[in-house]
N, C-alpha and C positions, 0 to 999 in steps of 0.2 A: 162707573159704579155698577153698571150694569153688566159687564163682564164679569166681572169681579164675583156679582150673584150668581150669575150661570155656573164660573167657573166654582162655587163652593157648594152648589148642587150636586153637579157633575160628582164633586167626594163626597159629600154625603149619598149618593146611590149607591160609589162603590164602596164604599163602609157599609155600607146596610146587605147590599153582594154580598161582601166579605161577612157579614158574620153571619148569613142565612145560608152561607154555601159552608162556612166552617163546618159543624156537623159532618158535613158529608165528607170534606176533603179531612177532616181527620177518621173517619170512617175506611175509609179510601186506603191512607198510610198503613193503617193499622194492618187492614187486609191486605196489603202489599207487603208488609213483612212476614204474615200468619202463613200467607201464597206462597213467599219465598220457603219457608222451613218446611211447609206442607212438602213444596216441589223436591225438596233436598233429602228429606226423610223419605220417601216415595223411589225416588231414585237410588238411594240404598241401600232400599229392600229388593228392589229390579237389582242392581248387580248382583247381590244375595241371593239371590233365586238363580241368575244364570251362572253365578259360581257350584252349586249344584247338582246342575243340568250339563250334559256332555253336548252343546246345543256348537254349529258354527260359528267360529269368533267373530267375523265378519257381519251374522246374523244379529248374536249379541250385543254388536257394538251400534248395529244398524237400528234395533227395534229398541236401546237405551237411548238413540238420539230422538226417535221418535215419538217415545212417550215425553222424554222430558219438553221436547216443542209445544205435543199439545197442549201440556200443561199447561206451558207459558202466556200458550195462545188463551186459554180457557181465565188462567187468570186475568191475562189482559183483558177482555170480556167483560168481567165482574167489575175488576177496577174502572172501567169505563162507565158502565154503566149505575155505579155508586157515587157517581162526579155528574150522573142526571141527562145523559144522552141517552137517549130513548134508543132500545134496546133494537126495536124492528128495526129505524133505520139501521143501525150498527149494525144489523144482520145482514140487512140491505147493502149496505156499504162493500162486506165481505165477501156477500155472493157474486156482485158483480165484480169484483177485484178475482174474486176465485175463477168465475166463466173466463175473462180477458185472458186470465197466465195462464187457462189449462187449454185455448185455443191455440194460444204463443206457442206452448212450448207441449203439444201433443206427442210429437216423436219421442220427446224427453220421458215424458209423462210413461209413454209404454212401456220404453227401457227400464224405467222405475218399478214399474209393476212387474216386470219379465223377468227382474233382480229380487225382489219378493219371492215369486214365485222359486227360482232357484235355487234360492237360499233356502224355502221352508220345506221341499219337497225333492231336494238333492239327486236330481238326475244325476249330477257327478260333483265330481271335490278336487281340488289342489292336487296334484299328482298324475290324476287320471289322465291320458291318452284317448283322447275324442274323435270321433270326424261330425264337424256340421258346417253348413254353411259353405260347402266348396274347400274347406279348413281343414289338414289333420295337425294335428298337433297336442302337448302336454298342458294341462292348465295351470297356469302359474299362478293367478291372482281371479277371485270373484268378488267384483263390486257393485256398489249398487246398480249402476248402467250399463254397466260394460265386463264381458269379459277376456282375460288376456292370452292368447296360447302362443307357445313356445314350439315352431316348426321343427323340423329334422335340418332346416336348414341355418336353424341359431336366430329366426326370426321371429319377431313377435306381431300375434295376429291380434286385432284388437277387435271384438265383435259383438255388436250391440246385442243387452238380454233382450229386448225384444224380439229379437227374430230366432236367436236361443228358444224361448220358451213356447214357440208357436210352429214351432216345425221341428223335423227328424234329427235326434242326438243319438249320435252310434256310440257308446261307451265302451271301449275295448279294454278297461281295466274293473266291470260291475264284476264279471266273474274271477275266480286265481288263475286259472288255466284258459286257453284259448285252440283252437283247433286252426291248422294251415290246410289249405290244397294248392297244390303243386301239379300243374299239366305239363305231362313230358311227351312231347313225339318221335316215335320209333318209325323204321324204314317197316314196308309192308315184307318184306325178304326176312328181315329179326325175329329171334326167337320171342315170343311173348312172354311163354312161361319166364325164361332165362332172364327177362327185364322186370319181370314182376320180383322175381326173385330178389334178384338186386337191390331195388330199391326198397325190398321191407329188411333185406343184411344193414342197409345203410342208414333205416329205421332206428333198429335192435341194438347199434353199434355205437349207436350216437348217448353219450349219457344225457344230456340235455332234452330230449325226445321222453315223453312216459311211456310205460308197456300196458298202463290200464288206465282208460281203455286202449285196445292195441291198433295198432299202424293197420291202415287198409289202403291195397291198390287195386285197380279195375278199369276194363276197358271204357273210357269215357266215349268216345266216340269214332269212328271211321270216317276220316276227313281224305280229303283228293287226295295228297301225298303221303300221308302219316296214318299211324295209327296212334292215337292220343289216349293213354296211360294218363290214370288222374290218382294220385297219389294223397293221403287224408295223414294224419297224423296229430298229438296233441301233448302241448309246452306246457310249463308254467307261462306267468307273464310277464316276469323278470329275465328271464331267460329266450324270448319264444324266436325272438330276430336273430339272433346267435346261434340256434336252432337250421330256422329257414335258410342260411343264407351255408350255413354248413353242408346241408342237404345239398342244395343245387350246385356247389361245388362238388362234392362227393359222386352225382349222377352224371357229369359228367365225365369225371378222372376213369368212374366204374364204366361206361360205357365203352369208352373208349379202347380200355383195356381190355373187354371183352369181345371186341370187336360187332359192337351193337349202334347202328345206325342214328344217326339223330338228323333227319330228312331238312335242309335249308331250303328254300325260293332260288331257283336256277333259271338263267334265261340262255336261249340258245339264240346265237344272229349265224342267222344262214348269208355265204354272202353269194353275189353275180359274177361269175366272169367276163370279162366283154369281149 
């Protein structure tokens, strides 16, 4: 019998639970669906805005996940807290959940932020031809962590945005045009003028090469065996490698035929008779 009374205790408390917490837990649903529509409507008026805006797709897609999380997060917050769990703890609960993963996963964390960064403030974009990080290469893909580059070798380099966004990015496609130098060494016996010549004919001749601004040569420097002719000129950047590599063929077919030295490394072995 006495069980029997406990055990009808026991339901009447949670009957009396149950309809002192009703109130709230119909409170709760309600704002769980007003939350959901809020979040839905919210989010597209964000695509609406970035349909607009000529903004990074990548960017786009990145800062619509991220509004819609917080949101999510924000209402889960509310809902929580409308079902009567005290708010600081909940605060408490997230803060230390947030210190644990942001200690976990710090590396992550940068890259994260390195991918913001490059994303809002576009050192460079898909297409461009980079050097960082020891890297040259084409960018293929920018995501949130990581960026992808496409070698001359048909490989792909995968390199974290954090270290992207905290150190030197050489962008060799921010301008249309780009300027080469080309060092050529001539014998000290060759005509200087006669090889300067040359190589602004093979400037002037090349259509791929601009005329403005114009091709300039000039003595770079007096080295032991050579005299080192430093050759400047200026490409598009669709064009500029087709350009460079015409030239240094060109300088030497022309040299050759003019009979203009082009000084190697020679070593002489004296030998002993016995």
């Amino acid at each position: 019998m006495e069980q029997f009374t406990n055990y009808q205790e026991h339901l009447d408390n949670a009957i009396k639970w149950f309809w002192d917490a009703l109130p709230n837990l119909i409170a709760a649903i309600i704002l769980l669906f007003v939350g959901m529509y809020v979040i839905r409507f919210t989010n597209k008026m964000v695509r609406k805005f970035f349909a607009k805006k000529d903004y990074d797709q990548s960017l786009e897609s990145f800062l619509q996940s991220l509004i819609s999380i917080a949101l999510k997060i924000l209402l889960f917050v509310l809902i929580i807290t409308q079902l009567g769990v005290q708010s600081s703890s909940l605060v408490a609960i997230i803060g230390a959940a947030g210190l644990a993963i942001g200690l976990a996963l710090q590396g992550s964390l940068a890259n994260f932020a390195g991918g913001v960064l490059i994303l809002l403030f576009k050192p460079f974009k898909v297409g461009d031809f980079i050097s960082a990080q020891g890297v040259d290469g084409t960018v293929k893909e920018i995501s949130i962590f990581t960026t992808k580059l496409k070698t001359f070798g048909n490989q792909v380099a995968i390199v974290p945005n954090g270290q992207l966004s905290n150190n030197n990015i050489i962008n060799y496609n921010a301008e249309d045009t780009r300027r080469d130098k080309i060092d050529v060494g001539i014998g000290y016996g060759s005509n200087i003028k006669k090889a300067k010549d040359i190589l602004l004919a093979i400037c002037i001749e090349t259509d791929t090469i601009l005329k403005d601004p114009a091709p300039e040569v000039y003595v770079g420097e007096l080295a032991d065996s050579s005299v080192n002719l430093t050759l400047r000129f200026w490409a598009n950047n669709d064009v500029f490698w087709k350009a460079h590599f015409h030239v240094m063929e060109e300088i030497k077919h022309r040299f050759d035929a003019e009979g203009i030295e082009i000084p190697f490394p020679q070593r002489v072995v004296h030998g002993t008779s016995l």
